[in-house]
C-alpha positions as CSV (number, residue, x, y, z in Angstrom):
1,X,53.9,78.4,99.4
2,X,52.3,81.1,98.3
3,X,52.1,84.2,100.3
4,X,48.6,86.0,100.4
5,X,48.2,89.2,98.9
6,X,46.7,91.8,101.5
7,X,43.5,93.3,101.6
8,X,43.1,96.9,100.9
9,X,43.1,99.3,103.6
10,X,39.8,100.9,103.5
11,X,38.2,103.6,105.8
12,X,34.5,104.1,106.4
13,X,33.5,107.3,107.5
14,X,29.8,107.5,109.0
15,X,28.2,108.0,112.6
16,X,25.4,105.4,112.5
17,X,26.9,102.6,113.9
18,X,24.7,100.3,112.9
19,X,25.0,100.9,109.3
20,X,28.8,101.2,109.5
21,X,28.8,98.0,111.5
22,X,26.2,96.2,108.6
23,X,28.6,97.9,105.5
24,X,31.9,96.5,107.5
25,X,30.7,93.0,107.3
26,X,29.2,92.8,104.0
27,X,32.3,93.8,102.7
28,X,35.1,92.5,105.1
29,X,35.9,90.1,102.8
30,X,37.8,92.1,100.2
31,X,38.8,94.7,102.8
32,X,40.8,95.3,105.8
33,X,37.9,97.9,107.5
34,X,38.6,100.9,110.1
35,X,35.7,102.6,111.2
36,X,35.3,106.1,112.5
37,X,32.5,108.5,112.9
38,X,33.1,112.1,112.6
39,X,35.3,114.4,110.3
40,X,37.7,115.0,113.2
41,X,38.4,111.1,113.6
42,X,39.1,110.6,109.9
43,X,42.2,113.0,110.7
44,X,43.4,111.8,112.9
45,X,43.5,108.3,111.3
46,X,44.9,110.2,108.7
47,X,47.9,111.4,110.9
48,X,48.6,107.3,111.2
49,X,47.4,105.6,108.6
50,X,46.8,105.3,104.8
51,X,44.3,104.0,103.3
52,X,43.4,103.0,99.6
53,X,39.7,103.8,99.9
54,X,37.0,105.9,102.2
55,X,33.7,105.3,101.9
56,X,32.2,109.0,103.9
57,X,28.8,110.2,104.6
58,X,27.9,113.1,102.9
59,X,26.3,114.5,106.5
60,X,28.4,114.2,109.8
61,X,28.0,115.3,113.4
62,X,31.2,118.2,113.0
63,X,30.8,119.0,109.3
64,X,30.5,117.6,105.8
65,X,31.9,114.8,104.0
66,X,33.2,117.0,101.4
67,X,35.5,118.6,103.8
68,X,37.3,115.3,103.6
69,X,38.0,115.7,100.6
70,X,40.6,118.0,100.9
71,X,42.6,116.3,103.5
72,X,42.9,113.2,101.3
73,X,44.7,115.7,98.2
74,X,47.6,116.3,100.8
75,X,47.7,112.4,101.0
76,X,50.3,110.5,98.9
77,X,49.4,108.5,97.1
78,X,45.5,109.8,97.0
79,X,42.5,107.4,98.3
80,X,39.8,106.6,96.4
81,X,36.8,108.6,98.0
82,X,33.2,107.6,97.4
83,X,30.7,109.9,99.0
84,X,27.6,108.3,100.7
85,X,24.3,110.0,101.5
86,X,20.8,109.7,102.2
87,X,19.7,113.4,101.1
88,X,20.6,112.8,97.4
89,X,20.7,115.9,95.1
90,X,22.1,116.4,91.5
91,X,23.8,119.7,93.3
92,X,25.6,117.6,95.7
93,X,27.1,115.0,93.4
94,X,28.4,117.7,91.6
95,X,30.2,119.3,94.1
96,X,31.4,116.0,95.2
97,X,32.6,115.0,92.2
98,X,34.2,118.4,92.0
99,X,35.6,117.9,95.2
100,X,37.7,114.7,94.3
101,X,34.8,111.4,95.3
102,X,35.2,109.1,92.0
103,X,31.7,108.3,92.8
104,X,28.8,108.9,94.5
105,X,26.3,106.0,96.2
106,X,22.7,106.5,97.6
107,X,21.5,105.2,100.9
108,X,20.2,102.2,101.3
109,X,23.7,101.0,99.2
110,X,23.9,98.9,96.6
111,X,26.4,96.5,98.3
112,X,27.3,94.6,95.3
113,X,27.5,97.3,93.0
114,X,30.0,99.5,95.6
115,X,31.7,95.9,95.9
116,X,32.1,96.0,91.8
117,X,32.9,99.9,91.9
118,X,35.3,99.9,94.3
119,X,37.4,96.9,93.3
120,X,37.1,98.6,89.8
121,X,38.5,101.8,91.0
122,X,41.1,100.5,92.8
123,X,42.6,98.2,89.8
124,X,42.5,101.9,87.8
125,X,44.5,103.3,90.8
126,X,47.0,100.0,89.9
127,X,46.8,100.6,86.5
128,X,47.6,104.2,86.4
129,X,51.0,103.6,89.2
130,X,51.9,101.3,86.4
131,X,51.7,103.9,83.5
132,X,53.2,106.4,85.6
133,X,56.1,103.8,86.4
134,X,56.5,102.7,82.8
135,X,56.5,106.7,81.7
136,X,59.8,106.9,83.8
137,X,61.2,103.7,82.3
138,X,60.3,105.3,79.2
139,X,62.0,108.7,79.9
140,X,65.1,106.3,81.1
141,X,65.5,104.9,77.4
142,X,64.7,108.1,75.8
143,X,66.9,108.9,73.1
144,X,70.6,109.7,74.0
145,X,71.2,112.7,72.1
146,X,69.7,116.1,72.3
147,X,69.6,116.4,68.1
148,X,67.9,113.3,67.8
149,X,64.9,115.4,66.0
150,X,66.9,116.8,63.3
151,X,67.7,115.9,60.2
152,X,70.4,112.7,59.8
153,X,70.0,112.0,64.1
154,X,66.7,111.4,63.6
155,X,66.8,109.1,60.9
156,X,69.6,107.5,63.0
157,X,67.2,107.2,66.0
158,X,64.4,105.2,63.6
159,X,66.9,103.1,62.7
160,X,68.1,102.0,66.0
161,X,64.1,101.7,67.5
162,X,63.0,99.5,64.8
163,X,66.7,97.5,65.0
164,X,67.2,97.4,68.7
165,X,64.7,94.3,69.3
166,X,66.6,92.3,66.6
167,X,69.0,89.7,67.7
168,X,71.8,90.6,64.8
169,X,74.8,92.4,65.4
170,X,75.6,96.3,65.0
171,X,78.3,98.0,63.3
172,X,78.6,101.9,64.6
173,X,80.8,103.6,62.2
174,X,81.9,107.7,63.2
175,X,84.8,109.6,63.9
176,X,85.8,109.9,67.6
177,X,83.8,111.6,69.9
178,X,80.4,111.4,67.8
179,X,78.6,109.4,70.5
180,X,79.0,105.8,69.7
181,X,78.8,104.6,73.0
182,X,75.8,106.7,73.5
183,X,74.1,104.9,71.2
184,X,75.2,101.6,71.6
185,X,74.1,102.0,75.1
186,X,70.8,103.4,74.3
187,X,70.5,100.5,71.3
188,X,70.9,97.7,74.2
189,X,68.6,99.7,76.5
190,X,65.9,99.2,73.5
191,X,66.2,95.5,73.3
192,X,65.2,93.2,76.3
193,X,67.7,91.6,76.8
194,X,67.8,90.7,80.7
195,X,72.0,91.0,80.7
196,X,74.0,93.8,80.9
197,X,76.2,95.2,78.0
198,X,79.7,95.6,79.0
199,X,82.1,97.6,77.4
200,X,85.7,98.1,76.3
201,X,88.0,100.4,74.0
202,X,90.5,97.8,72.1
203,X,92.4,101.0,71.9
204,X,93.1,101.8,75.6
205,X,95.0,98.8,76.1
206,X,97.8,96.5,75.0
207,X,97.1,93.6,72.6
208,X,97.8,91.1,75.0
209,X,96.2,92.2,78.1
210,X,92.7,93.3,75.7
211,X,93.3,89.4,74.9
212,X,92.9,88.1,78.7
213,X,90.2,90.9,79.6
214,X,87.5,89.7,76.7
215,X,88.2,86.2,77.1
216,X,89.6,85.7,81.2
217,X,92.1,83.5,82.4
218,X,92.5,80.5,84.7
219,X,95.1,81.0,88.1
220,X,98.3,80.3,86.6
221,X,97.7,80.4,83.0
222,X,100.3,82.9,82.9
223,X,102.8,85.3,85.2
224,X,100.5,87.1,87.2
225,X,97.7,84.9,87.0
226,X,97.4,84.5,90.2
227,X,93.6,84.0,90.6
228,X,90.5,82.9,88.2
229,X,89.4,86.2,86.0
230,X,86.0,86.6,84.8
231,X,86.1,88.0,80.9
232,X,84.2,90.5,79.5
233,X,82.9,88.0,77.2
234,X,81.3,85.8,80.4
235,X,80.4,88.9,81.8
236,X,78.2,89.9,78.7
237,X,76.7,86.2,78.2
238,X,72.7,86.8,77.9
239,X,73.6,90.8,77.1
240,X,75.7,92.4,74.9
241,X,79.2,93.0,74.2
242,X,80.3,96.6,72.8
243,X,83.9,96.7,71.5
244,X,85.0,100.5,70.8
245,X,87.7,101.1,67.7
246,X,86.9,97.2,67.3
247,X,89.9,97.6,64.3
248,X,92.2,97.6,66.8
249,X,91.9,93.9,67.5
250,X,95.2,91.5,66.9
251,X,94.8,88.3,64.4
252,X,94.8,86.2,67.1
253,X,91.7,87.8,69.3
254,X,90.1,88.3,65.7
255,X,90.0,84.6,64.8
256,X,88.9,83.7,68.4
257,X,85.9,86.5,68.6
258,X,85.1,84.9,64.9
259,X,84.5,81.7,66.9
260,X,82.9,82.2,69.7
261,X,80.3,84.6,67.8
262,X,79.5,81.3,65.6
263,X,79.5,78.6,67.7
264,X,78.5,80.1,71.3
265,X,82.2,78.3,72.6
266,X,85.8,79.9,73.6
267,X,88.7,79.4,76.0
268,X,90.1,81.2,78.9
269,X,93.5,81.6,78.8
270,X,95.3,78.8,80.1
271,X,92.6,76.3,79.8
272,X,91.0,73.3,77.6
273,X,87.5,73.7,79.0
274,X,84.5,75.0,76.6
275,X,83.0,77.5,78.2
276,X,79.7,79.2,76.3
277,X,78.3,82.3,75.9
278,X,75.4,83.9,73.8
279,X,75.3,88.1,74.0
280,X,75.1,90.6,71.0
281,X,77.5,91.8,69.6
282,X,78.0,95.7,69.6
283,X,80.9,96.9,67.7
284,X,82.5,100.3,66.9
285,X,84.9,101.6,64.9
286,X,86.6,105.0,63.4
287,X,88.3,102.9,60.4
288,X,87.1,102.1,57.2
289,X,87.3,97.8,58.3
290,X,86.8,96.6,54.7
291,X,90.1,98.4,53.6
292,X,91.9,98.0,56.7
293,X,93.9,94.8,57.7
294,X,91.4,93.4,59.4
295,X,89.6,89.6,59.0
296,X,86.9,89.7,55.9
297,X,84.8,87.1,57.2
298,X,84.8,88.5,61.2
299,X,84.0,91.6,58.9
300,X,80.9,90.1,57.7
301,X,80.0,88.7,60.7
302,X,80.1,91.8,63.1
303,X,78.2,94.1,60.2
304,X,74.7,93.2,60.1
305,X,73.4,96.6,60.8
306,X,75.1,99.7,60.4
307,X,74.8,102.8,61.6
308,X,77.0,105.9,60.2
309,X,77.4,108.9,62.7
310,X,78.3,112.1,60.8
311,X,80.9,114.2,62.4
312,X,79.9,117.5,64.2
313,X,81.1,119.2,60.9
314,X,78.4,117.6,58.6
315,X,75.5,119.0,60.8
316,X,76.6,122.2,62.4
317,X,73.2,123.2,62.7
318,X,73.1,120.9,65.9
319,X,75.9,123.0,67.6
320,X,73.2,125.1,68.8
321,X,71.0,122.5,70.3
322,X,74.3,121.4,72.3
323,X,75.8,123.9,73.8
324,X,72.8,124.7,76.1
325,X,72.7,121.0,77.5
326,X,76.3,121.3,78.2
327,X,76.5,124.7,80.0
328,X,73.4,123.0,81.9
329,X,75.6,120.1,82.6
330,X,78.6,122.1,83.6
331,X,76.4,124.6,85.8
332,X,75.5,121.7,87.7
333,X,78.8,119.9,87.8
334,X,80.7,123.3,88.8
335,X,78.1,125.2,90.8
336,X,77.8,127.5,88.3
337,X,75.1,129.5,86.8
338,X,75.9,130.6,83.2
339,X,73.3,131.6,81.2
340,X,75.2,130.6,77.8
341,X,77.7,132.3,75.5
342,X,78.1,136.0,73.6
343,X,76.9,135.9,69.6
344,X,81.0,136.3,69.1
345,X,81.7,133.0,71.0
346,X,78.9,131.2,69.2
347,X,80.0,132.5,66.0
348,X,83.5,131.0,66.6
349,X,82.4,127.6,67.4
350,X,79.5,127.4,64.8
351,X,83.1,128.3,62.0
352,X,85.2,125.8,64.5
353,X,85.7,122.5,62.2
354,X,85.6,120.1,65.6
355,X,87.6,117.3,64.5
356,X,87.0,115.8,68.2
357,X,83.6,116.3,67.3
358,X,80.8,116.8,70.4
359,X,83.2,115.1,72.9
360,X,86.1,117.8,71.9
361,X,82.4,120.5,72.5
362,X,81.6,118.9,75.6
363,X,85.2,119.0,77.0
364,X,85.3,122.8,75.7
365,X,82.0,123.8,77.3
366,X,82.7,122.9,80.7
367,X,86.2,124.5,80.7
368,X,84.2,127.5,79.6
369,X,81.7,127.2,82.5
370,X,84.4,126.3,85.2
371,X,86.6,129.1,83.9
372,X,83.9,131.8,83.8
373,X,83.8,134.4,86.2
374,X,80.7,135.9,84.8
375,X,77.1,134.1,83.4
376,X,77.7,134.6,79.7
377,X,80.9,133.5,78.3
378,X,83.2,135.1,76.3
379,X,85.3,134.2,73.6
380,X,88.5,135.5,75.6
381,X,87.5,133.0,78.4
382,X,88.1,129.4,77.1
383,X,88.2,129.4,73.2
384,X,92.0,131.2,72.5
385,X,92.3,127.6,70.9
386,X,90.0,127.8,68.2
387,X,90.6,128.8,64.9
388,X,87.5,129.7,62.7
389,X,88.5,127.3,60.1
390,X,91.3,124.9,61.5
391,X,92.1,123.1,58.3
392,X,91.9,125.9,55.4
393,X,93.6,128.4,57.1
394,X,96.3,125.7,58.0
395,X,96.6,124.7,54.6
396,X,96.4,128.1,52.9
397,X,99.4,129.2,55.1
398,X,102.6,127.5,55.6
399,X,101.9,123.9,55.1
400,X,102.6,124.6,50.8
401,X,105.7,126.0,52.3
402,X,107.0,122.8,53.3
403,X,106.9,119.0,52.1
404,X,103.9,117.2,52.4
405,X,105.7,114.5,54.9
406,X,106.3,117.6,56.8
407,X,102.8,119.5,56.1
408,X,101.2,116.2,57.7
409,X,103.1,116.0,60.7
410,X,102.5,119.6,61.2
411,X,98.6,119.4,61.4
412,X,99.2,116.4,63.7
413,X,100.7,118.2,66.2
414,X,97.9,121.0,65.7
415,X,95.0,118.6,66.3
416,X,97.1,116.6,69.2
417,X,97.5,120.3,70.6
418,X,93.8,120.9,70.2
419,X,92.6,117.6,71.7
420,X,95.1,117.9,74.8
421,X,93.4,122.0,75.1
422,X,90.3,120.8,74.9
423,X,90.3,118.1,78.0
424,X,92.7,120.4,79.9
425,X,95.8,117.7,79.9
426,X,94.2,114.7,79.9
427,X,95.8,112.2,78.1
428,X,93.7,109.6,78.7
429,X,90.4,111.3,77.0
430,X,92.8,113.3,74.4
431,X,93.5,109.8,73.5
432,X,89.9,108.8,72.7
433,X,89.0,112.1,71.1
434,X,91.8,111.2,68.4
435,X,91.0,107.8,68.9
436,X,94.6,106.6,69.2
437,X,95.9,104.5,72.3
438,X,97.6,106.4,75.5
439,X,100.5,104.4,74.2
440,X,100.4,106.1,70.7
441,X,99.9,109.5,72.0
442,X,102.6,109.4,74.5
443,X,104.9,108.5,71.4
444,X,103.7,111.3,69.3
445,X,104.0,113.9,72.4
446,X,107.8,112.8,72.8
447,X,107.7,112.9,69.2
448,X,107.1,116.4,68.9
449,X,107.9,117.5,72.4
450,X,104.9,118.7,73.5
């Protein structure tokens, strides 16, 4: 059945009853009416009620109509005001038009015409909720990074507008911690699709759990299985999919993600049922795929637009863009009011190499900001870590000193140092940031006893 959409509220302001009684009838039809007859009454209606129009006589017993005018401003959303009158002068349409009337009707009315107006005024008021509406949907899918109006991020940020709409996979390619989440994110945001895009690091877990999270599992299909799981690939059917450090992938889960992404069809653990499944296919990775051991025709299959992230390194000149939306971030986050850094500290990190790129910034900036006990930060406070150059004055120092089995294994432990300084102990993101598993990094921190 279908419901019946209500009439708009609207107010007529006038003390001749008669007319006001003539105008509410004429146009009761389109409109749910209230009548009052004096400046006073129209406030306190106010005080109770909102309505999308007033229709107010220019001349009433306790004042003018324009008077009016400035109690519906403080109103929210404001009423469409149309000023009636039978003393009709170029001065006073003015001022009610400077006032805040749309229009402005002579008496005896036109009451089709005022039909027309109003009904034409109030689908502008529609229209113009809409725009407003659609600006902040807009400003929702506006593009994820701060640089995105420089240099290689902006040609990064054309690519993905005109690509986003296109139902063909994406290949992000970058070093850890140059944002390729953040744009995967943003890429799906951009594309209509009504689903979701779920999301998973291949390098954060096992090989054989990553297995029974993309694809699910029926209740017993294995110890433990004690219930039905939902995979990430069900999960993502009419969105997307986004596999981070997609290189870590076993055989096994390769061949399978190769079939379901050309035929629609896969298998829960532990089951012989077809299930189906149509989402796009996000994929990241800090590898070079074609060279790694990893399946040339899945290659081919995930790579049909690819997007290259340069490292912090390549575009320094972004550094300084940044750091002030992280100290914003962090001020927020911590309380905090710091204004930004000394020229020493920025200095420093425009020299610092970043091999954990903006993440390893990020993590750095809001240790900075918790850490500082005054509103400009100081190289003293949070950078001790940085070196100016953290590769060539490595490698013009002691690494020639030592074998190159040896000179390796020493930077290794620099960087894993770094990355661990950088998110104050925590293995989990330190992990990412060298985009290595928990597992790996746990070994290498035995390893070398850190």
């Amino acid at each position: 059945m279908k419901v019946k959409k209500p009439k708009p509220a609207l107010l007529i302001v006038d003390d001749e009853p008669n007319f006001s009684e003539s105008l509410q009838m004429a146009l009761e039809d389109s409109f749910s009416i209230s009548l009052v007859q004096t400046v006073q009454g129209a406030r306190d209606y106010f005080k109770e009620n909102l309505p999308e129009a007033v229709l107010v006589d220019l001349k009433l017993p306790d004042g003018e109509g324009t008077e009016l005018l400035q109690d519906l401003k403080d109103l929210n959303p404001m009423p469409v005001a149309i000023i009636m009158t039978a003393y009709a002068t170029v001065e006073n349409a003015v001022k009610a038009v400077k006032e805040g009337a749309v229009d402005y009707f002579t008496k005896p009315l036109d009451i089709e015409k005022l039909k027309r107006e109003l009904n034409l005024y109030l689908e502008n008021k529609q229209l113009h909720k809409k725009i407003i509406a659609l600006g902040r949907e807009i400003k929702k899918i506006a593009p994820p990074f701060t640089t995105s109006g420089t240099g290689k991020m902006k040609e990064i940020v054309d690519k993905a507008l005109m690509v986003a709409p296109l139902d063909i996979p994406v290949l992000i390619k970058g070093e850890t911690g140059t944002g390729k989440e953040k744009l995967a994110n943003w890429i799906h945001s951009l594309s209509g699709r009504e689903g979701e895009m779920v999301a998973i690091n291949c390098a954060a877990l096992p090989r054989d759990i990553l297995e029974s999270e993309l694809f699910g599992y029926t209740k017993g299909a294995f110890s433990g299985a004690s219930s039905y799981k939902e995979g990430l690939i069900e999960k993502a059917d009419g969105g997307a999919l986004f596999l981070d450090e997609i290189g870590e992938l076993s055989d096994q889960v390769q061949a399978k993600l190769l079939r379901v992404l050309e035929s629609g069809v896969y298998y829960k653990l532990g089951s012989t049922k077809e299930y189906r499944a149509r989402f796009r296919l996000i994929s990241a990775t800090n590898k070079d795929l074609a060279k790694a051991a990893f399946r040339e025709d899945l290659y081919y299959r995930i790579n049909g637009i690819t997007f290259d992230l340069p490292p912090l390194r390549e575009r320094r000149e972004d550094i300084s863009l940044l750091v002030p939306e992280f100290i914003n971030e962090a001020n927020n986050t911590y309380k905090k009011n710091v204004a930004g850094l000394t020229p020493e500290t920025m200095k420093r990190i425009m020299k610092y190499n970043w091999p954990g790129n903006i993440r390893e910034l990020k993590w750095c900036i809001n240790r900075a900001v918790a850490m500082s006990m005054t509103d400009i930060i100081d190289i003293d406070e949070a950078f001790l870590n940085l070196e100016s150059d953290n590769s060539s004055s490595e490698i013009n120092g002691t690494m020639f000193s030592a074998p190159l089995e040896d000179a390796v294994e020493h930077l290794e432990k620099k960087y894993i140092e770094s990355a661990l300084s950088s998110t104050s102990g925590n293995k989990t993101e330190a992990a990412k940031m060298l985009g290595i598993s928990v597992r790996t990094l746990h070994y290498k921190l035995e390893k070398y006893g850190l």
